[in-house]
Backbone as a chain_set.jsonl record, in Angstrom:
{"seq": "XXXXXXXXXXXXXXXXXXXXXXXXXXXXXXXXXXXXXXXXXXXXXXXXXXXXXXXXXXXXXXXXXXXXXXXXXXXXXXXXXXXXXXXXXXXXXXXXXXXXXXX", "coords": {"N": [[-10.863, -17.443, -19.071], [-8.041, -18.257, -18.337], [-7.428, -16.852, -20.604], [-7.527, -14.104, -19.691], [-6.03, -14.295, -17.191], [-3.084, -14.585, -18.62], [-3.523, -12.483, -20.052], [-3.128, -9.846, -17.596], [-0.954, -11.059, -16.115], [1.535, -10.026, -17.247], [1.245, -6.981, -16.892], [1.463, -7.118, -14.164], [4.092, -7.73, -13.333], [5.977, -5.618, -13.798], [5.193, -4.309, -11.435], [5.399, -5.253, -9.341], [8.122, -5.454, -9.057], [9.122, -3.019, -9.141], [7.543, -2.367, -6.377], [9.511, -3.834, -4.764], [11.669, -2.155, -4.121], [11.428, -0.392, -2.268], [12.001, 1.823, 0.253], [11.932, 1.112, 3.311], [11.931, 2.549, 5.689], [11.94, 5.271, 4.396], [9.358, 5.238, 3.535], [7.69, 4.702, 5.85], [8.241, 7.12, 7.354], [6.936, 8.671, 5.317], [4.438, 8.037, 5.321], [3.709, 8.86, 8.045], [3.583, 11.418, 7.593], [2.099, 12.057, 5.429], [-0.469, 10.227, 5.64], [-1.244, 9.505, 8.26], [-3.413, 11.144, 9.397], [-5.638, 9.984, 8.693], [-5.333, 7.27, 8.875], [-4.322, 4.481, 10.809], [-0.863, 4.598, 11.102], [1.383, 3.166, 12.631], [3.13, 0.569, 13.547], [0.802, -2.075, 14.919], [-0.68, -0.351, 16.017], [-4.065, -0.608, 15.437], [-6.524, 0.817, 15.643], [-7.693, 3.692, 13.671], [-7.461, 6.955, 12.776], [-9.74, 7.943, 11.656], [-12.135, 5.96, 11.126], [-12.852, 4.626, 9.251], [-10.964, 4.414, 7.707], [-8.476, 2.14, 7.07], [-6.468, 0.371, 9.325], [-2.955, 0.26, 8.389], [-1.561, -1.478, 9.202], [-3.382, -3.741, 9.229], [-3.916, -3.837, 6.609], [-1.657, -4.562, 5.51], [-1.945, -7.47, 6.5], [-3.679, -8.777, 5.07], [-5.27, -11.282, 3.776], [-3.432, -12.686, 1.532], [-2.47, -10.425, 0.163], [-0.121, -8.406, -1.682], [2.962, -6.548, -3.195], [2.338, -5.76, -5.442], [-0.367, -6.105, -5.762], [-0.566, -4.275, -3.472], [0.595, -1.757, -4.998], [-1.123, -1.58, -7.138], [-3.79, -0.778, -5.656], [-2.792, 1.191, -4.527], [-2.751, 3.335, -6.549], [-5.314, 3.67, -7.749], [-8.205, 5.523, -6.525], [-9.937, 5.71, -3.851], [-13.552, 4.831, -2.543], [-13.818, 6.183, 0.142], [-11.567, 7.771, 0.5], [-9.89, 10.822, 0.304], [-9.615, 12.613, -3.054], [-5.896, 11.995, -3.654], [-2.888, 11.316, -4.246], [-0.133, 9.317, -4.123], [3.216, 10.588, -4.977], [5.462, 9.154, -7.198], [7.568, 8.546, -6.901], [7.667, 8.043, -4.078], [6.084, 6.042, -3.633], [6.991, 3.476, -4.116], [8.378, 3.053, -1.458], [6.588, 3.558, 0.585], [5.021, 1.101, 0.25], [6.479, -0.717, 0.432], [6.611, -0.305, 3.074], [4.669, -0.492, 4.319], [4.126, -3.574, 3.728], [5.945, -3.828, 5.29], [5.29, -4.689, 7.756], [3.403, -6.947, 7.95], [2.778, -9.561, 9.489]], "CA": [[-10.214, -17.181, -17.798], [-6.396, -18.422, -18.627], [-6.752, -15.558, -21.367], [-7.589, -13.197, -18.942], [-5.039, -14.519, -16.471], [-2.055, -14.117, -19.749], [-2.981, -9.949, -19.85], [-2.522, -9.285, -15.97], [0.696, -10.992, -15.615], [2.64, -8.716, -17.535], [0.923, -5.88, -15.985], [1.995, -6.883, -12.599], [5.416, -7.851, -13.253], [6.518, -3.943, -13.154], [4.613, -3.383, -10.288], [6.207, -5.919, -8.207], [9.633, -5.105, -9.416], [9.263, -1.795, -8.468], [7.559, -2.364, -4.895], [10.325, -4.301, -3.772], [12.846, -2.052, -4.138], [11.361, 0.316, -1.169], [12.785, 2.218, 1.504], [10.986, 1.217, 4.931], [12.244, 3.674, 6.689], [11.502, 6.719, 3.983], [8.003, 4.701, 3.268], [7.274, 4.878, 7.361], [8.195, 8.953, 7.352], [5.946, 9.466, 4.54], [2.92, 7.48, 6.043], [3.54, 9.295, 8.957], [3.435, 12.729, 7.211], [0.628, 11.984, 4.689], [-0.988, 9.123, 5.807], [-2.018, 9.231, 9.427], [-4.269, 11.695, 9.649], [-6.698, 9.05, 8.548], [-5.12, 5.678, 9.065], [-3.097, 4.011, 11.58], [0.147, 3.782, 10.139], [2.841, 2.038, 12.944], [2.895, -1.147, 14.077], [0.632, -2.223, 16.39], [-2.122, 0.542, 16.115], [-5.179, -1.111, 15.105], [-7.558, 2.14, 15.375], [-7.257, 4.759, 12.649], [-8.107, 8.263, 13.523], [-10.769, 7.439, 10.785], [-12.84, 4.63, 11.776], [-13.28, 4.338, 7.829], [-9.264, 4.276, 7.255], [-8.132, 0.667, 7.985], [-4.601, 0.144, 9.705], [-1.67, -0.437, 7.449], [-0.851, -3.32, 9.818], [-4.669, -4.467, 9.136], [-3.597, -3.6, 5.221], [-0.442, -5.503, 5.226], [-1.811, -8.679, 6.856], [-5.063, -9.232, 4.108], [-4.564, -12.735, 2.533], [-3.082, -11.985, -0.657], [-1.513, -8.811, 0.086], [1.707, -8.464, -2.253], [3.438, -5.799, -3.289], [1.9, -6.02, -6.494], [-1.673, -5.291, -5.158], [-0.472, -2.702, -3.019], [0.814, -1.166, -6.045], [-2.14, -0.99, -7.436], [-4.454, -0.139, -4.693], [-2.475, 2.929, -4.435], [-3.071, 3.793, -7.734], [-6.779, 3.745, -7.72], [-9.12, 6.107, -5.974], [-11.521, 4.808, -2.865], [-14.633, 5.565, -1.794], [-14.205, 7.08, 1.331], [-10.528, 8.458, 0.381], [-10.066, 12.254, -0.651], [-8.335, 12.394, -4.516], [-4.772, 11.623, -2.872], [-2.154, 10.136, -5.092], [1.276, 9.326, -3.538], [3.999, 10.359, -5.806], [5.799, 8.243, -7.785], [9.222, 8.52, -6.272], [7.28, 7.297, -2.641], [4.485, 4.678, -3.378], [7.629, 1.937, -3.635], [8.631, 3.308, -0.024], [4.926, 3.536, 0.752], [4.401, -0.311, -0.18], [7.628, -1.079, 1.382], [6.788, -0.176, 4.91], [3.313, -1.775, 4.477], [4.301, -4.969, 3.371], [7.077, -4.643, 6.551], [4.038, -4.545, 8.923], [2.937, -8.29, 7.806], [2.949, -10.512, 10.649]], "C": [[-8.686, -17.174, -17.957], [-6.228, -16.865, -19.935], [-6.967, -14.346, -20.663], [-5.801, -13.081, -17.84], [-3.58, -13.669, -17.439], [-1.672, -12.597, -19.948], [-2.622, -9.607, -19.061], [-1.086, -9.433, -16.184], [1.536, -10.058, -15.956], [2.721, -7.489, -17.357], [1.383, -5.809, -15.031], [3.249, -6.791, -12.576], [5.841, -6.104, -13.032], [6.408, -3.568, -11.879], [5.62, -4.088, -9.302], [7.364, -5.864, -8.304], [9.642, -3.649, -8.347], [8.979, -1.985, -7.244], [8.396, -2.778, -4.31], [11.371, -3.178, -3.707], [12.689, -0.633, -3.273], [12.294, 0.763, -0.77], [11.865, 1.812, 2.95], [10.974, 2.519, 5.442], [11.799, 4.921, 6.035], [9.742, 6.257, 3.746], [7.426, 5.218, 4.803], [7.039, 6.412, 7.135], [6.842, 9.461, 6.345], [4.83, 8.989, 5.077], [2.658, 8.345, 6.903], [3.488, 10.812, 8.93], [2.062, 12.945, 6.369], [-0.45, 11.241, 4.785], [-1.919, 8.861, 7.378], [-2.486, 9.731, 10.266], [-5.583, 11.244, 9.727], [-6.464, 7.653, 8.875], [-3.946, 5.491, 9.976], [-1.871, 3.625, 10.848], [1.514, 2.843, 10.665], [2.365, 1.024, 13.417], [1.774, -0.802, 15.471], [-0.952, -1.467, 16.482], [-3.039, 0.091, 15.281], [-6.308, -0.208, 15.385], [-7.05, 3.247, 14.749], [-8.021, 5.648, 13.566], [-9.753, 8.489, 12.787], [-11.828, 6.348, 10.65], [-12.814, 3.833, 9.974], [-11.897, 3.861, 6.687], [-8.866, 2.912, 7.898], [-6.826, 1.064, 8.096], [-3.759, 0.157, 8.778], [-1.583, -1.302, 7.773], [-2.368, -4.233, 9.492], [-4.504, -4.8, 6.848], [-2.935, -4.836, 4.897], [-0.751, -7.381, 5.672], [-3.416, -9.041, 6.192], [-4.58, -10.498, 3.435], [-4.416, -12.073, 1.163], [-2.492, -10.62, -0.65], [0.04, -8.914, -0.899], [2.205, -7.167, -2.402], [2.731, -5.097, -4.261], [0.508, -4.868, -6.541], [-1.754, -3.955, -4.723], [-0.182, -1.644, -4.243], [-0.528, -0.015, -6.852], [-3.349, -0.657, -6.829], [-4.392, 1.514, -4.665], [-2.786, 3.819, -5.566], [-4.225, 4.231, -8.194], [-7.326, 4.69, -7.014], [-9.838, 5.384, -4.597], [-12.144, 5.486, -2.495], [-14.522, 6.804, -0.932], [-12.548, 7.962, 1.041], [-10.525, 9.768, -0.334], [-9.204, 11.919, -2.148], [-6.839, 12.646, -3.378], [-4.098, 10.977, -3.685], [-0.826, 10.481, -4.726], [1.934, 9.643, -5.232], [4.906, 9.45, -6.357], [7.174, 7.491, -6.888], [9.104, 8.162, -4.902], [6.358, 6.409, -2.968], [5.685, 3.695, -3.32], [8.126, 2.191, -1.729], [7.383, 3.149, 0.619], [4.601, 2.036, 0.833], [5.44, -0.829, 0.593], [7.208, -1.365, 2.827], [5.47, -0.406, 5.404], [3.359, -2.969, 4.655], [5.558, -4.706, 4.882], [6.335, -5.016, 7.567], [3.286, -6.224, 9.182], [3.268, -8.914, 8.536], [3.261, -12.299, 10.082]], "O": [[-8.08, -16.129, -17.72], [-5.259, -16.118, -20.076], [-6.443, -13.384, -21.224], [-4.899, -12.244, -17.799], [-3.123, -12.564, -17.148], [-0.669, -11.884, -20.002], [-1.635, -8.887, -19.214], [-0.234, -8.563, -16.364], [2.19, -9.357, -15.184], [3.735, -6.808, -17.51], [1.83, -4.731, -14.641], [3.754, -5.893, -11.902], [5.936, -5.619, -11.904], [7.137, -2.801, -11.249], [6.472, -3.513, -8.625], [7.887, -6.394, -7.324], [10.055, -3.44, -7.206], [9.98, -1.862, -6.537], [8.461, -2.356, -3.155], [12.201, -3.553, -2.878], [13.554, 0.231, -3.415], [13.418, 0.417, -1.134], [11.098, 2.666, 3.394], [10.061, 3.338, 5.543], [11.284, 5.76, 6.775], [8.934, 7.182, 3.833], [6.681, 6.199, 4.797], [5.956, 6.903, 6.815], [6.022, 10.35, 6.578], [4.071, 9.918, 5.354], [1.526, 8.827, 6.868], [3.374, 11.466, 9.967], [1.189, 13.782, 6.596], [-1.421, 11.503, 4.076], [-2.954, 8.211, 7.523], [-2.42, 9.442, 11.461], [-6.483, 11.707, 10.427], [-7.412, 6.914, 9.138], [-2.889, 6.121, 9.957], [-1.764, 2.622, 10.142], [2.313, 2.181, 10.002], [1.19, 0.73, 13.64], [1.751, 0.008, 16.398], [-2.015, -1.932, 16.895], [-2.817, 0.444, 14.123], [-7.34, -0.872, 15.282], [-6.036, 3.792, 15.185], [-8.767, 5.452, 14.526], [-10.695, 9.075, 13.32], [-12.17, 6.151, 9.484], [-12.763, 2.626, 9.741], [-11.811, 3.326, 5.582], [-8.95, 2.683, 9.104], [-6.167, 1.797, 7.358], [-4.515, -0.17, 7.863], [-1.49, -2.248, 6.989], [-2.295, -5.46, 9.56], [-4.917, -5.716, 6.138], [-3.352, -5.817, 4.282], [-0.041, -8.316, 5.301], [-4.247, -9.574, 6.927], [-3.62, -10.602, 2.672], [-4.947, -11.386, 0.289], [-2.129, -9.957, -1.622], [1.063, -9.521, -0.584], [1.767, -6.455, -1.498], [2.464, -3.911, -4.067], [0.307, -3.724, -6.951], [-2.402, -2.975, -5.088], [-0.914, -0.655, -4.287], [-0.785, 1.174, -7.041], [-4.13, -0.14, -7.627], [-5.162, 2.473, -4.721], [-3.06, 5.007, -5.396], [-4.247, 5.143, -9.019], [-6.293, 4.968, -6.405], [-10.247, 4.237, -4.777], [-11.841, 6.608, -2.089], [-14.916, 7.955, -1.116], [-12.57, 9.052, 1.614], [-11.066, 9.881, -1.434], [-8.303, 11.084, -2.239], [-6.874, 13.434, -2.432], [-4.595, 9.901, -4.017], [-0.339, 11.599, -4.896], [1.482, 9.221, -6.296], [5.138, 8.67, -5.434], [7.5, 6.377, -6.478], [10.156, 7.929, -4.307], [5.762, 6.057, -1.95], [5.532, 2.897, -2.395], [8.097, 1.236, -0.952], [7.428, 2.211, 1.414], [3.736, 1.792, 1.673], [5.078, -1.487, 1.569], [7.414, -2.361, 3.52], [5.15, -0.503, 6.588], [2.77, -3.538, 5.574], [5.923, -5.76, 5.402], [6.864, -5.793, 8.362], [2.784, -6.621, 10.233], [4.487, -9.054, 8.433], [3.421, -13.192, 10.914]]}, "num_chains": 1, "name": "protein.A"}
């Protein structure tokens, strides 16, 4: 387990470097251009247009949510999600204006 633990960390460290260093405000625009056709993406809205798309604000307030995670969430594929992969130069804006949503 601790040698498991030892490989991640240094995996994440990038990630969470990079998520912090967002834009809210260009993260918001892009949600709200690519993003919320399927998922609620401003404050407050707790029904996606997707029943299957959870909130951002339902996103952002998961125990354990970091930046980190989000990171790699985005990175991954899901089930019910079409192939979709934010570009590089927006997923820290993207994670940004998720993580601002945290209550």
């Amino acid at each position: 387990m601790i040698r498991v633990f030892c490989l991640l960390v240094p995996l994440l460290i990038p990630y969470s470097a990079f998520a912090q260093e967002g834009n809210v405000e260009a993260g918001k625009a892009y949600a709200q251009a690519a993003c919320a056709e399927c998922h609620a993406v401003r404050a407050g809205s707790l029904l996606s247009p997707n029943v299957g798309a959870p909130p951002f604000e339902k996103i952002a307030n998961t125990p354990g949510m970091t930046g980190a995670a989000l990171y790699v969430i985005l990175q991954s594929t899901h089930r019910e999600m079409p192939d979709f992969i934010i570009p590089a130069k927006d997923k820290a804006d993207v994670v940004a204006y998720i993580l601002s949503l945290k209550q």
